[in-house]
C-alpha positions as a LaTeX table, in Angstrom:
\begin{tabular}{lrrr}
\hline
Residue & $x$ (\AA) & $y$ (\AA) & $z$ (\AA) \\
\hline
Unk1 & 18.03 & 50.89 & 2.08 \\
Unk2 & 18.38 & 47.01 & 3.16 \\
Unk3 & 16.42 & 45.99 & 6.15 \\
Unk4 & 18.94 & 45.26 & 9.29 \\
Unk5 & 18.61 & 41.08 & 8.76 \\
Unk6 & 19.35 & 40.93 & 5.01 \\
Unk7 & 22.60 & 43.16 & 5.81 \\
Unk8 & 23.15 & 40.88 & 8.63 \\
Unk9 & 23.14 & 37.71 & 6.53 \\
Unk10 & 24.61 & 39.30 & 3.11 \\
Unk11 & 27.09 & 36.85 & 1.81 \\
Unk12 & 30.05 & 39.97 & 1.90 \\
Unk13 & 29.69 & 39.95 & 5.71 \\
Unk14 & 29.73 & 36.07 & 5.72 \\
Unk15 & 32.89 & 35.86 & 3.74 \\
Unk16 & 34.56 & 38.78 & 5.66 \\
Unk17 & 33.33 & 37.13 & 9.31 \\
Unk18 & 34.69 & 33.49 & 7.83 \\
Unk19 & 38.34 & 34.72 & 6.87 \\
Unk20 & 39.03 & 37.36 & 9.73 \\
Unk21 & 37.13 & 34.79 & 12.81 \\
Unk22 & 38.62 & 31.33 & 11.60 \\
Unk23 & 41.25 & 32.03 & 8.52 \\
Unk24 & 39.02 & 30.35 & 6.13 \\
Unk25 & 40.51 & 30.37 & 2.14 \\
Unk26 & 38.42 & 31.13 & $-0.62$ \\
Unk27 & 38.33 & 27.46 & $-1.59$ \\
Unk28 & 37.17 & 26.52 & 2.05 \\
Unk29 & 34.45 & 29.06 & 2.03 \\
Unk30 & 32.71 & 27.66 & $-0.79$ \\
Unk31 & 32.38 & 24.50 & 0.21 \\
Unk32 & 30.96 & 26.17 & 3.88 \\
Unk33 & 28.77 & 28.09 & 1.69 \\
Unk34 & 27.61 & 24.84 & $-0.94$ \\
Unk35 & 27.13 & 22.78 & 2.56 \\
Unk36 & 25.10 & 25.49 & 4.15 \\
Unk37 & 22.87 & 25.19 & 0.47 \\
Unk38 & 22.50 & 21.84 & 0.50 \\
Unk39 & 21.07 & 22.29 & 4.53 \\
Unk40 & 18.80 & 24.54 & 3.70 \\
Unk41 & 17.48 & 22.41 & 0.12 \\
Unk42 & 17.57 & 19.44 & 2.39 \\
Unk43 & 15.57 & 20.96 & 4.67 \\
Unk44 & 12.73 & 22.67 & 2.34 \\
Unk45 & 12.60 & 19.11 & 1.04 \\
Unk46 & 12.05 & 18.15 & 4.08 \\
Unk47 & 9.12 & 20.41 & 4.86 \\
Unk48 & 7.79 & 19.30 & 1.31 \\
Unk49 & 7.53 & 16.16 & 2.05 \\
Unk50 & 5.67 & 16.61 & 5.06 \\
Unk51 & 3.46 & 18.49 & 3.83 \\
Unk52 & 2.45 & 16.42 & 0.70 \\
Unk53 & 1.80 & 13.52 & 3.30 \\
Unk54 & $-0.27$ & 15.84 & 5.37 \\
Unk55 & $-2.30$ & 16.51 & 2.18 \\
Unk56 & $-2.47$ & 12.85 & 1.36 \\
Unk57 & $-4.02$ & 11.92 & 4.74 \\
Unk58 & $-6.13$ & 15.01 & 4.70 \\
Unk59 & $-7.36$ & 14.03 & 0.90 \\
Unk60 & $-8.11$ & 10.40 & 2.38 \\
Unk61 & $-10.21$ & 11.23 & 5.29 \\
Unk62 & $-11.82$ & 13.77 & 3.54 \\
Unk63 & $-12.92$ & 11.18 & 0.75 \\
Unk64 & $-13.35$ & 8.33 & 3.16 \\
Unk65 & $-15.89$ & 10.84 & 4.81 \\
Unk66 & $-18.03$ & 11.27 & 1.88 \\
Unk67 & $-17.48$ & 7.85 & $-0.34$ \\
Unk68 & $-16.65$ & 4.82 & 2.85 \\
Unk69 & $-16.22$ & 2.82 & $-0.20$ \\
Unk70 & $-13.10$ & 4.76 & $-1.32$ \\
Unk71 & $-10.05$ & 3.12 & $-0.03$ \\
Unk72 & $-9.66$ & $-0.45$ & $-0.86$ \\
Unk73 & $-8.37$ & $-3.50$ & 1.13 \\
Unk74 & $-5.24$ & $-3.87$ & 1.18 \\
Unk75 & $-3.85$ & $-7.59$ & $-0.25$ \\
Unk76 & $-2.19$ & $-9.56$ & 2.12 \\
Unk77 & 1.08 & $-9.97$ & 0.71 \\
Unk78 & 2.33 & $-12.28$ & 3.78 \\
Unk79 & 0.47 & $-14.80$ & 2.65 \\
Unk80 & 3.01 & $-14.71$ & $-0.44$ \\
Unk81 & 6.07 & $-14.32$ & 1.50 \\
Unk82 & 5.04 & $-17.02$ & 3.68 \\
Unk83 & 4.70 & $-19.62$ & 0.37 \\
Unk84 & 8.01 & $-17.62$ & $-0.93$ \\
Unk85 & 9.85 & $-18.44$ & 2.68 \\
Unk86 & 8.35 & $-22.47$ & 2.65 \\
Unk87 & 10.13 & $-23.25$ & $-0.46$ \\
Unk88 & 13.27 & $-22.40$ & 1.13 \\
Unk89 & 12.47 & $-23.78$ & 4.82 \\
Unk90 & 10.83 & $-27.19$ & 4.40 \\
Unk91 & 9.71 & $-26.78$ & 7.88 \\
Unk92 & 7.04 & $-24.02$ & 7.19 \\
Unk93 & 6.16 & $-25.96$ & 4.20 \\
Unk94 & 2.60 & $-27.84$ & 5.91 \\
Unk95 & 1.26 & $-24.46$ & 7.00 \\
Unk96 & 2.08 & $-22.91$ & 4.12 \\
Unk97 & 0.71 & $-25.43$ & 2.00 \\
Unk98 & $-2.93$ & $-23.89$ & 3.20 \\
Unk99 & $-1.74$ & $-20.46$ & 2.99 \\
Unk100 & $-0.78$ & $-20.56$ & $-0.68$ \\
Unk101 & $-4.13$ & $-22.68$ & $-1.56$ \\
Unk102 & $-5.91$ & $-19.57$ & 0.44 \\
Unk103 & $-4.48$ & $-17.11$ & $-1.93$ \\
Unk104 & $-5.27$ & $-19.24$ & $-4.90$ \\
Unk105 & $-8.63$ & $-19.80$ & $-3.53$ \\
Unk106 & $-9.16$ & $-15.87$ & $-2.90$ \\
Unk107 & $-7.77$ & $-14.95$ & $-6.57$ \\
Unk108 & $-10.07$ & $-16.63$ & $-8.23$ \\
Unk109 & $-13.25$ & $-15.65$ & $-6.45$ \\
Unk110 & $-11.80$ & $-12.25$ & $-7.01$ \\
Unk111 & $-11.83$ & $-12.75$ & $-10.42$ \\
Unk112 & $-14.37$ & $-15.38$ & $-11.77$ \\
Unk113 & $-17.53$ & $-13.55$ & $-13.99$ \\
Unk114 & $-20.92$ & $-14.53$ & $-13.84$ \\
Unk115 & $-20.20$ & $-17.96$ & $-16.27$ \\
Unk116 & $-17.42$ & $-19.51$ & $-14.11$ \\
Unk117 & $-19.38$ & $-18.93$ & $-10.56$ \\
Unk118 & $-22.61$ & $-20.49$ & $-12.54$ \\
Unk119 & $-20.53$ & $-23.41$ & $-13.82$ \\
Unk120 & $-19.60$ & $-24.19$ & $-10.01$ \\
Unk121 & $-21.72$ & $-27.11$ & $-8.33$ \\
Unk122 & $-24.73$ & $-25.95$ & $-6.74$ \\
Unk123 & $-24.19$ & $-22.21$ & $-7.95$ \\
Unk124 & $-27.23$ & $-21.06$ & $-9.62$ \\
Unk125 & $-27.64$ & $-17.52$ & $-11.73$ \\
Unk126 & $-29.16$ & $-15.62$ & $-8.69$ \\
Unk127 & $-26.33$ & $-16.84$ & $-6.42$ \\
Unk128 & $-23.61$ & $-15.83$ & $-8.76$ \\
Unk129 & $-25.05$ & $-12.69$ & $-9.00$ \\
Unk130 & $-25.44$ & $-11.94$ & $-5.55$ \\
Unk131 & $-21.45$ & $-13.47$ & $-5.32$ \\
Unk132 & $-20.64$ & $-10.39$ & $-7.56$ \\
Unk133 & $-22.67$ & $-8.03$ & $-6.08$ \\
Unk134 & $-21.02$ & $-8.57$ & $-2.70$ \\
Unk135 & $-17.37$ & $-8.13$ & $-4.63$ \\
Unk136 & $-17.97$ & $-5.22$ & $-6.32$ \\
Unk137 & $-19.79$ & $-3.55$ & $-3.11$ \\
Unk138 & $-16.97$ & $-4.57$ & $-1.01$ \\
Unk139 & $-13.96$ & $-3.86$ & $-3.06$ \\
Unk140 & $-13.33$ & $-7.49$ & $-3.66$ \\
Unk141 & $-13.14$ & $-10.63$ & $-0.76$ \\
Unk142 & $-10.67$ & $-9.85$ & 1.66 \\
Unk143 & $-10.58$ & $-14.11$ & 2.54 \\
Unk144 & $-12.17$ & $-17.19$ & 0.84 \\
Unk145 & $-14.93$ & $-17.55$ & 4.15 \\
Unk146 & $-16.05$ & $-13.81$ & 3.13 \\
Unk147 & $-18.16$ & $-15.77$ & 0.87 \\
Unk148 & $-20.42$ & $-17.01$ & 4.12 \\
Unk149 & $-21.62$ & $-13.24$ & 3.82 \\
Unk150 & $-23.51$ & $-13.77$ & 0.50 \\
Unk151 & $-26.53$ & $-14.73$ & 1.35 \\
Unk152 & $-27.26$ & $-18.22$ & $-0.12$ \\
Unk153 & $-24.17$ & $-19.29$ & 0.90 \\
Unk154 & $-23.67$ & $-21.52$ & 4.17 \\
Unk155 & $-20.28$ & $-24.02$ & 5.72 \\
Unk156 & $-21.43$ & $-26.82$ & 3.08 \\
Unk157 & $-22.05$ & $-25.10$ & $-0.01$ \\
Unk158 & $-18.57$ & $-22.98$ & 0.63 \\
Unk159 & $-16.76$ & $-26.52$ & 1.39 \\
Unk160 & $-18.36$ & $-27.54$ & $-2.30$ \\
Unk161 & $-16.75$ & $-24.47$ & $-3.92$ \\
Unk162 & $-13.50$ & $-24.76$ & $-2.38$ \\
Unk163 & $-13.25$ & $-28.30$ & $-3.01$ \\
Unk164 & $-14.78$ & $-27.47$ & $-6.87$ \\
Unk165 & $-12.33$ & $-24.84$ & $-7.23$ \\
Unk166 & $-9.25$ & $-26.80$ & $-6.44$ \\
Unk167 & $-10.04$ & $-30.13$ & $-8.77$ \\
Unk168 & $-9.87$ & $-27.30$ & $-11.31$ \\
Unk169 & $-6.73$ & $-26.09$ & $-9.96$ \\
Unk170 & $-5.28$ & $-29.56$ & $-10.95$ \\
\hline
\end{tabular}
């Protein structure tokens, strides 16, 4: 015996409700019945997709919870686009001039070892260290005046760097 809702949705009584209520053909009854699929996949999709981004920011939290180091800053790409737009508009091309030397600035203290921070003026091994220390606790600098954080590090030995760092950019 078939429980009452899978006789009332059996494809038989479908086909037979589609031709005697609206004249449908055969022909026109498939496609009802491959739109009618493609609802219903659209739909479970849907739902998938949902619930895989529930998960994802359930997963997150959860880590974030138990490792605050997990997720990592974000780079800020405007600073990019804004260089990118400046070539184009000659107008944005004075602020962007210190934008684009900010993201230089902030790749390389990113991604300088030990050696290259210790060849810097006035940047000694214990600094250096302490330079890298902050990085790697941190997830990397976020801007080039996170470096005022590190202790041994004030406004005139950050001016030296910056100023050290872009003869060498030259």
């Amino acid at each position: 015996m078939h429980s009452p809702i899978i006789k009332m949705i059996s494809l038989k009584r479908l086909k037979i409700f589609l031709s005697k209520t609206f004249g449908f053909t055969p022909q026109e009854r498939l496609i009802i019945y491959i739109l009618g699929a493609a609802l219903v996949i659209g739909g479970v999709t849907l739902l998938i997709r949902r619930a895989a981004l529930f998960i994802r920011i359930f997963l997150i939290v959860y880590f974030q919870s138990i490792s605050p180091g997990f997720i990592q800053p974000a780079f800020d790409y405007s600073i990019l686009d804004s260089t990118f737009s400046a070539k184009s508009n000659p107008a944005l091309s004075d602020s962007t001039q210190n934008t684009a030397t900010e993201a230089f600035l902030l790749q390389r203290i990113n991604t300088m070892t030990q050696a290259d921070f210790e060849a810097l003026p006035g940047i000694g091994p214990v600094i250096s260290q302490r330079i890298i220390q902050f990085r790697n606790e941190h997830n990397g600098f976020i801007k080039f005046d996170n470096l005022l954080a590190v202790t041994g590090i004030g406004p005139k030995r950050l001016e030296v760097i910056r100023k050290s760092l872009l003869e060498r950019k030259k």
